[in-house]
LUMDREN-482469 format. One line per 3 residues: number of its first residue (from 0); their letters; for each residue z, x negated, y of N, C-alpha, C. Coordinates in steps of 0.05 Angstrom, whole numbers, always signed. Last residue first. Layout:
N
NUM	a	Z X Y Z X Y Z X Y ~ ...
// end
This chain:
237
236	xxx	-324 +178 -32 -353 +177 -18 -364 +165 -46 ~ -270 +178 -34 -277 +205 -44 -313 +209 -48 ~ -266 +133 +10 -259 +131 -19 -267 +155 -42
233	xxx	-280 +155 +54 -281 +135 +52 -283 +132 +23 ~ -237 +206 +59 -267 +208 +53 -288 +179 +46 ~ -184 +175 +71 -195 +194 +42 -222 +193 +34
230	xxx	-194 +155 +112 -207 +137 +97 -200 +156 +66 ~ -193 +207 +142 -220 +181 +150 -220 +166 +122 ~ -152 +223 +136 -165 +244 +131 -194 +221 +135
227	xxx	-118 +191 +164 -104 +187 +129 -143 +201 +120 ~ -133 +190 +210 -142 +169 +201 -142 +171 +172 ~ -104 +243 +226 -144 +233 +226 -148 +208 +211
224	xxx	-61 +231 +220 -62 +247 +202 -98 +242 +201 ~ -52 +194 +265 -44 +187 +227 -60 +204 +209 ~ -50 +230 +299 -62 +205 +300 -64 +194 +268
221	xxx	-15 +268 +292 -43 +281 +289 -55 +256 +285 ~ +27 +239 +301 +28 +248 +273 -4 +257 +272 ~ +27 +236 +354 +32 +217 +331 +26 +212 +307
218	xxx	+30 +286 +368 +3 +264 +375 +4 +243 +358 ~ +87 +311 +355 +66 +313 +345 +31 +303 +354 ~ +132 +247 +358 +118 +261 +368 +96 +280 +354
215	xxx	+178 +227 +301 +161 +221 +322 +140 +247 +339 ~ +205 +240 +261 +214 +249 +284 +198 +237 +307 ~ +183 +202 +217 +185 +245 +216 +189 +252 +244
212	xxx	+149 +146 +237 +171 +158 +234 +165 +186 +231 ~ +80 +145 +217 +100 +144 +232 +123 +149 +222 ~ +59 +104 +150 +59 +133 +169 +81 +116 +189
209	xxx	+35 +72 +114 +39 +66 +147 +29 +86 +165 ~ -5 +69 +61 +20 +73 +76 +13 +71 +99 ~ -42 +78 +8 -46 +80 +36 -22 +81 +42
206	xxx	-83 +52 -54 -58 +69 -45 -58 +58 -5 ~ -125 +59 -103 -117 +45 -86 -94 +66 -65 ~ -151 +31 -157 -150 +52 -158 -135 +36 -129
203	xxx	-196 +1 -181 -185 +18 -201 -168 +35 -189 ~ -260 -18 -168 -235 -7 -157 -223 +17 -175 ~ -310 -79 -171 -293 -52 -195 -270 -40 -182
200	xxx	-339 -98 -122 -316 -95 -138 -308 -70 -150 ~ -380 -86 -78 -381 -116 -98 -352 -110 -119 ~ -368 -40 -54 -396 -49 -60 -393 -68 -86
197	xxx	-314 -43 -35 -333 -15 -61 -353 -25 -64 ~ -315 -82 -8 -298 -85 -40 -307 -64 -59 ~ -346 -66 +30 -356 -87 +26 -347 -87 -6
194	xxx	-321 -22 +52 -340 -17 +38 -343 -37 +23 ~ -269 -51 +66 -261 -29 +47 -294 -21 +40 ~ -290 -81 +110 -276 -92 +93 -275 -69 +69
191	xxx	-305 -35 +152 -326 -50 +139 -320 -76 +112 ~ -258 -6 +160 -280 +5 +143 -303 -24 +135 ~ -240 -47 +187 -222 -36 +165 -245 -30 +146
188	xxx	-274 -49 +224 -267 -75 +219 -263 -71 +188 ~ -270 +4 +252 -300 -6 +242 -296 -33 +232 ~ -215 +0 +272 -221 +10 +254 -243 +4 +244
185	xxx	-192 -64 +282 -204 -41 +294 -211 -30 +268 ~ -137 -104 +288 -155 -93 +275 -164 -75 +284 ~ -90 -130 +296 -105 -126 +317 -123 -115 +306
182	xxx	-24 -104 +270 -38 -121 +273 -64 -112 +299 ~ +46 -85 +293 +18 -79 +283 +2 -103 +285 ~ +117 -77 +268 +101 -85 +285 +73 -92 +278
179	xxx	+123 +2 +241 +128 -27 +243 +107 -42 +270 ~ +110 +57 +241 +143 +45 +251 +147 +23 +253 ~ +43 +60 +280 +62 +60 +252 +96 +53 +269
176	xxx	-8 +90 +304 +25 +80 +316 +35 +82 +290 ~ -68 +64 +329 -48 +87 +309 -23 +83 +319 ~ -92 +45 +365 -116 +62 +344 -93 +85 +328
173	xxx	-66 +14 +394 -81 +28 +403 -100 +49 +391 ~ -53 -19 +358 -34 +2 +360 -46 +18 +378 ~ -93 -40 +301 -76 -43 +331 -68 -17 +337
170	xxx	-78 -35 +226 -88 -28 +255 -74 -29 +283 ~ -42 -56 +198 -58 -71 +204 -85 -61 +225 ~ -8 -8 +179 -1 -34 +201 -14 -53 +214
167	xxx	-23 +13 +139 -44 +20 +164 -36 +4 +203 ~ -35 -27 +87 -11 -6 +103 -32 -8 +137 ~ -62 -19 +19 -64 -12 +54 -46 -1 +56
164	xxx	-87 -41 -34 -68 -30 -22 -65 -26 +13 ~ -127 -27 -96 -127 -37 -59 -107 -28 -58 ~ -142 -75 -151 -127 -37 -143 -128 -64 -107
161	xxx	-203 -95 -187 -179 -97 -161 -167 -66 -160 ~ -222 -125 -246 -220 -101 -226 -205 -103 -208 ~ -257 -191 -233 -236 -176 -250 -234 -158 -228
158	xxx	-294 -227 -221 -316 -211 -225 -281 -175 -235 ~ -296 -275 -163 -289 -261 -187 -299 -234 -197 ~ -311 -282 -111 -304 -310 -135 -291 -302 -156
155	xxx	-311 -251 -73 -339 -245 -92 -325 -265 -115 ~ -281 -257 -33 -283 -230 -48 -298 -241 -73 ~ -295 -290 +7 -282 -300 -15 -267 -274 -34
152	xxx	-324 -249 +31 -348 -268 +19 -322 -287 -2 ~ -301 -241 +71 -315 -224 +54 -311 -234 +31 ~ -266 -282 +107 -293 -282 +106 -291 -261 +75
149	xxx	-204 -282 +100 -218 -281 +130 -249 -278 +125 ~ -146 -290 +61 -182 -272 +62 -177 -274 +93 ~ -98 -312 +30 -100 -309 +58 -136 -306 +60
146	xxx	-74 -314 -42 -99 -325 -12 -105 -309 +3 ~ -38 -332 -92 -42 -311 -65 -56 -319 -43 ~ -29 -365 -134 -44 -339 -133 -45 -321 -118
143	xxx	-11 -402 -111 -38 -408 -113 -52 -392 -117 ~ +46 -393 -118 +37 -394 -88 +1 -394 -89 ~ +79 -386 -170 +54 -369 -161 +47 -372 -136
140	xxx	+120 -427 -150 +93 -434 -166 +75 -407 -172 ~ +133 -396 -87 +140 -421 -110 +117 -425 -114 ~ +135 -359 -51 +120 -354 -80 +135 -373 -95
137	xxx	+148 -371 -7 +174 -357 -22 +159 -353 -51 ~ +111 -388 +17 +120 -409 +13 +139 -396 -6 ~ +91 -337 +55 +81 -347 +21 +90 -360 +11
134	xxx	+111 -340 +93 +129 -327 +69 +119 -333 +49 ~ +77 -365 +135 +99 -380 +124 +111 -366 +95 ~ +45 -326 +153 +39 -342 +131 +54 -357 +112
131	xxx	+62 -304 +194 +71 -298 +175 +62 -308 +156 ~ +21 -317 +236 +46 -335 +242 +67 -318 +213 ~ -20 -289 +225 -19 -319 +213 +7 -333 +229
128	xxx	-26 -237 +191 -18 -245 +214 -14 -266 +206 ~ -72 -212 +153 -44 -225 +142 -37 -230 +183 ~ -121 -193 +137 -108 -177 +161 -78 -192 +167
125	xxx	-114 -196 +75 -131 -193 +83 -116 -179 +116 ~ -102 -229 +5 -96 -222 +39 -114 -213 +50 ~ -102 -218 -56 -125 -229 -35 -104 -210 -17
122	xxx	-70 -251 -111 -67 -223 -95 -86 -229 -63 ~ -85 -246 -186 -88 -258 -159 -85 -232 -133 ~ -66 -221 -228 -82 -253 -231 -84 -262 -210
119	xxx	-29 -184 -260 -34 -183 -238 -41 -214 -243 ~ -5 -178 -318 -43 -179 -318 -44 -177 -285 ~ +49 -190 -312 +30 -209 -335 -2 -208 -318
116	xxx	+91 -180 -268 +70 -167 -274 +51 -193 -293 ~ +130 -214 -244 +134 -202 -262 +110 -192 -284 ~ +106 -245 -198 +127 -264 -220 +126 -238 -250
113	xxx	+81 -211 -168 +64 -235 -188 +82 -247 -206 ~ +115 -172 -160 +84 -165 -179 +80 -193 -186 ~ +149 -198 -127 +162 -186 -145 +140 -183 -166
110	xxx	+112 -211 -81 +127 -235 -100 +129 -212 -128 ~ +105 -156 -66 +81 -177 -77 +94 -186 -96 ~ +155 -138 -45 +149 -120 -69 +124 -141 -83
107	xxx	+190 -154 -9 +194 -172 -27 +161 -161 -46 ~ +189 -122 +35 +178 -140 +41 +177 -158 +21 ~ +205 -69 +14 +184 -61 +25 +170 -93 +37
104	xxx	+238 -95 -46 +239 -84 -14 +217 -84 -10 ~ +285 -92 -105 +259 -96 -97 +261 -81 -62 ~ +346 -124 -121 +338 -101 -111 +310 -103 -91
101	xxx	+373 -175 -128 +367 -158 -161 +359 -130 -146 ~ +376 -210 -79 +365 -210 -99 +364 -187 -128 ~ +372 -188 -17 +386 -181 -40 +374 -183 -69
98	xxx	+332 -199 +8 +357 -209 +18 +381 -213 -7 ~ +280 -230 -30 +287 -203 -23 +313 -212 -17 ~ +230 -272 -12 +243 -259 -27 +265 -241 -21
95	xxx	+159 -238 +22 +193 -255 +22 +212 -253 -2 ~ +109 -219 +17 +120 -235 -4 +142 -249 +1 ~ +85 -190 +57 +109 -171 +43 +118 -189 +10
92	xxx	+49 -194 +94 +54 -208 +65 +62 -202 +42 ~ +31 -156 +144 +47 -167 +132 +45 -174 +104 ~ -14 -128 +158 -9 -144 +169 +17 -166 +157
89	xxx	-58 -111 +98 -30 -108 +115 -33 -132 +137 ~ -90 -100 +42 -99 -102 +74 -67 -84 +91 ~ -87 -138 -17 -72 -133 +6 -84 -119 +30
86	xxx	-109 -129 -71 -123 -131 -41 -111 -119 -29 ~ -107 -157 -133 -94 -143 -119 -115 -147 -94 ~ -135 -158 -201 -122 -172 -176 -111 -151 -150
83	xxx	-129 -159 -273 -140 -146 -238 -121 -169 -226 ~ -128 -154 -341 -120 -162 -323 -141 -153 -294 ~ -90 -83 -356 -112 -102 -364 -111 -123 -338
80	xxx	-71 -34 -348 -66 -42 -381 -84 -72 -381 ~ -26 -12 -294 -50 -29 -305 -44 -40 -325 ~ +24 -5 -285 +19 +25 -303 -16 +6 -305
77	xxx	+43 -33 -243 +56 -39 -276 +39 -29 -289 ~ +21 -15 -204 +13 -41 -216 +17 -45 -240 ~ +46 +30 -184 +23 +30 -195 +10 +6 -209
74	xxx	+94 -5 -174 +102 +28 -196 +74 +26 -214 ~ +84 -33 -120 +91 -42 -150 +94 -19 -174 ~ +67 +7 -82 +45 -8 -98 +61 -15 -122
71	xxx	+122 +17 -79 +115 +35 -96 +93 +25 -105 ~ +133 -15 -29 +148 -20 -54 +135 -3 -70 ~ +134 +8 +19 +108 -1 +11 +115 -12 -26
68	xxx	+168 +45 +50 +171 +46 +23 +135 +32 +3 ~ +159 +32 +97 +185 +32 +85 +185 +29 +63 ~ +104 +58 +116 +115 +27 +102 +142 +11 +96
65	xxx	+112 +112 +98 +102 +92 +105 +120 +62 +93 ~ +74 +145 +42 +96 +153 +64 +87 +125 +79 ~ +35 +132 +12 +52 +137 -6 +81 +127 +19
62	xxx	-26 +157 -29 -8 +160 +2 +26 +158 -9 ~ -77 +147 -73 -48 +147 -71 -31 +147 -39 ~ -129 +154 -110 -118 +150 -79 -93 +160 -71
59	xxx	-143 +134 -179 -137 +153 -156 -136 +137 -123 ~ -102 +102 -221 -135 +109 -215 -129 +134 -190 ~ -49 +102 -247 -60 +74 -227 -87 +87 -212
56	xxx	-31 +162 -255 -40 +137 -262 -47 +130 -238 ~ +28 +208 -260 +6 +198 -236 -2 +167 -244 ~ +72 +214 -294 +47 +225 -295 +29 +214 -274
53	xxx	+116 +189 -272 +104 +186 -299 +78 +193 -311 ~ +143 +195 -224 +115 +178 -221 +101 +179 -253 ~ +193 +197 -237 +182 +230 -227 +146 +210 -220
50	xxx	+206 +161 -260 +205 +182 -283 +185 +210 -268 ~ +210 +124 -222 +186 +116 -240 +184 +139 -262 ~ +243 +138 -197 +218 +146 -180 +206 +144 -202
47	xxx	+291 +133 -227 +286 +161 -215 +253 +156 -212 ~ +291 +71 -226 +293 +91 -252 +281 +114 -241 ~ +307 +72 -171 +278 +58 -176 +275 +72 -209
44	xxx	+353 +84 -167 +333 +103 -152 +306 +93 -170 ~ +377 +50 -198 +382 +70 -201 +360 +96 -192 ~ +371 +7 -162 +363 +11 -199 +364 +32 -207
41	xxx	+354 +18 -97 +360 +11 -114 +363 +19 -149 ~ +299 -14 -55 +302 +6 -70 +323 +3 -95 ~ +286 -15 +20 +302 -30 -10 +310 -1 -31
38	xxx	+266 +21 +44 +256 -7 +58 +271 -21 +33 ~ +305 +73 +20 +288 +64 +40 +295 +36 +50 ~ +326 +94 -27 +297 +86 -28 +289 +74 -5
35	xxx	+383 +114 -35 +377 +95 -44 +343 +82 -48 ~ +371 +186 -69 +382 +164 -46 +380 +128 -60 ~ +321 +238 -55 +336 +216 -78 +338 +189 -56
32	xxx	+278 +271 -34 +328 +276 -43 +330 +247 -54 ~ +235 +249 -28 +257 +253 -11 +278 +252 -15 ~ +198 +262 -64 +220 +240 -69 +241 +237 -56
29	xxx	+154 +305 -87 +177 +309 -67 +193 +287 -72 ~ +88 +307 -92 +111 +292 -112 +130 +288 -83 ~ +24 +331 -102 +49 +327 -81 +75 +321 -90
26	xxx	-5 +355 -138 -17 +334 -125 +10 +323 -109 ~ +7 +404 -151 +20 +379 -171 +11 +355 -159 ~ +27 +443 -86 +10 +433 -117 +19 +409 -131
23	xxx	+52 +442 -41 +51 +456 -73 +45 +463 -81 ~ +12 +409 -11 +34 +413 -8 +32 +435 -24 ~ -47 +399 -6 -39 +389 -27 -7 +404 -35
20	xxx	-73 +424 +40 -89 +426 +13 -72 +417 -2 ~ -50 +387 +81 -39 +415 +79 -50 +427 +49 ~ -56 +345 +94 -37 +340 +73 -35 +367 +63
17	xxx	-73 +340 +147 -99 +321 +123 -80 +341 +94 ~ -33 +339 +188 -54 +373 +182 -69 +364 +152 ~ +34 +331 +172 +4 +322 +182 -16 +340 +173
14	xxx	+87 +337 +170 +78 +344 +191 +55 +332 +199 ~ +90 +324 +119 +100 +358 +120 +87 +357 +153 ~ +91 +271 +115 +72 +290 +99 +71 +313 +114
11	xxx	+148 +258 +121 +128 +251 +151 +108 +268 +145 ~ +185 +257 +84 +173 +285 +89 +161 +285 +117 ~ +197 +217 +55 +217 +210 +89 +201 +243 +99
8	xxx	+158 +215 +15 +192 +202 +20 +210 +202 +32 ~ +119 +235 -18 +144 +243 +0 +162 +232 -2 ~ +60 +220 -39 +97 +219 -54 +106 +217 -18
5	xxx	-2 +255 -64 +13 +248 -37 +45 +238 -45 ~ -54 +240 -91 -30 +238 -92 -23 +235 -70 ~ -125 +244 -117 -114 +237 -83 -82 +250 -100
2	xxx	-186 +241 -149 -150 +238 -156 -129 +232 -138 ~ -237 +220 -133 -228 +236 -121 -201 +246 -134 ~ -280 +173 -127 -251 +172 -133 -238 +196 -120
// end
C-alpha cells in the first residue's frame, strides 16, 4: 500500500521530518485556510474539503492532522463502492451525538457513518477506554453494529474488506504526546494488532491522526514524526 496522503489542517505537517518527501507535491492537500474545520465541521467547510478531497481515493495511507479533525475518516468512507467494516484503533469512540446536531465532530464522526453510510456493516473497537463505553448507547439501533475488540480473534467473524482508522491517542503518553487524553497501549501492542488485520483481512485502505498541537515543542513533534514514519513502513510492507 504505497498511495500515502498528507491533509493539512492545523500545518503540525510542516514541522515533522517523515512529511518532508511530500510537501509540494500532489501528495500534500493544504486545508488549513479554510474556516470552520476544527473538532466540528461546518456545511460549508465540509462542501470545501470534499471538493479539495475529490481526487484522493479510499485506498492508500492517509494522515490526516490530529485528532481534531478525526471527522475526515467519514470523507473516506463515503468514497467505498461496496460493503466493509470499519477498525477503530482510538482510545475514544468518537460515537457521541454531536452537541450541535446538523454539524459532524471529531466525536460524533462513527455514529454519523453508521446511520448514514449504506455499505459501512460494522465498526470494531479496538483500544476503546472502558469508562467511554457508555457513548455507544448514543447509537440507538445501530448499537449492535459497533463492538468493543479485546481478543484478535473477534477479527476473524467476517470475511468483508475493512478501511483502518487510527488516532495515535491510543498510545500512552509515554510513547507520544497527542492534544487529547491517551490510552495505555504500547507500541509492540499497536503493531501487533495492525499485523494481525494485514494478515487475516482485505485492507482497503487506512488513515492516521493524533498529531500534537503546531505550537508544541520540537521533541514533540520529532516524537510523532518517528512514529508517523514507523507505521508508514508498517503498511508500505
Amino acid at each position: 500500500m504505497r498511495n500515502v496522503t498528507l491533509i493539512s489542517m492545523s500545518k503540525v505537517y510542516e514541522r515533522e521530518n517523515f512529511c518532508r518527501p511530500y510537501i509540494n507535491s500532489e501528495k500534500f492537500i493544504d486545508c488549513s485556510d479554510i474556516k470552520g474545520i476544527n473538532c466540528y465541521v461546518e456545511d460549508e467547510a465540509l462542501k470545501v474539503l470534499r471538493q479539495r478531497l475529490k481526487g484522493v481515493d479510499a485506498r492508500g495511507v492517509h494522515f490526516i492532522d490530529s485528532g481534531n479533525f478525526h471527522y475526515l475518516t467519514y470523507l473516506f468512507l463515503e468514497k467505498i463502492p461496496r460493503d466493509f467494516e470499519l477498525i477503530l484503533i482510538d482510545k475514544h469512540p468518537d460515537c457521541k451525538a454531536s452537541m450541535f446536531e446538523s454539524l459532524m465532530s471529531c466525536g460524533s464522526w462513527v455514529r454519523d457513518a453508521l446511520i448514514s453510510i449504506s455499505h459501512l456493516k460494522r465498526v470494531y473497537m479496538i483500544g476503546t477506554d472502558t469508562d467511554l463505553v457508555y457513548e455507544l448507547s448514543d447509537l440507538g439501533e445501530h448499537r449492535e453494529k459497533a463492538l468493543v475488540v479485546r481478543s484478535p480473534k473477534k477479527l476473524d467473524e467476517s470475511n468483508l474488506p475493512v478501511y483502518m482508522s487510527i488516532d495515535k491517542d491510543v498510545l500512552d503518553d509515554s510513547i507520544i504526546a497527542t492534544n487529547w487524553d491517551q490510552g495505555d497501549m504500547n507500541l509492540t501492542e499497536l503493531d501487533r494488532w495492525i499485523e494481525y488485520i494485514l494478515d487475516k483481512r482485505f485492507l482497503i485502505g487506512v488513515d492516521i491522526c493524533g498529531e500534537p498541537d503546531e505550537g508544541e515543542n520540537d521533541s514533540v513533534h520529532e516524537g510523532s514524526s518517528i512514529i508517523n514514519s514507523h507505521l508508514m513502513e508498517l503498511f508500505e510492507n
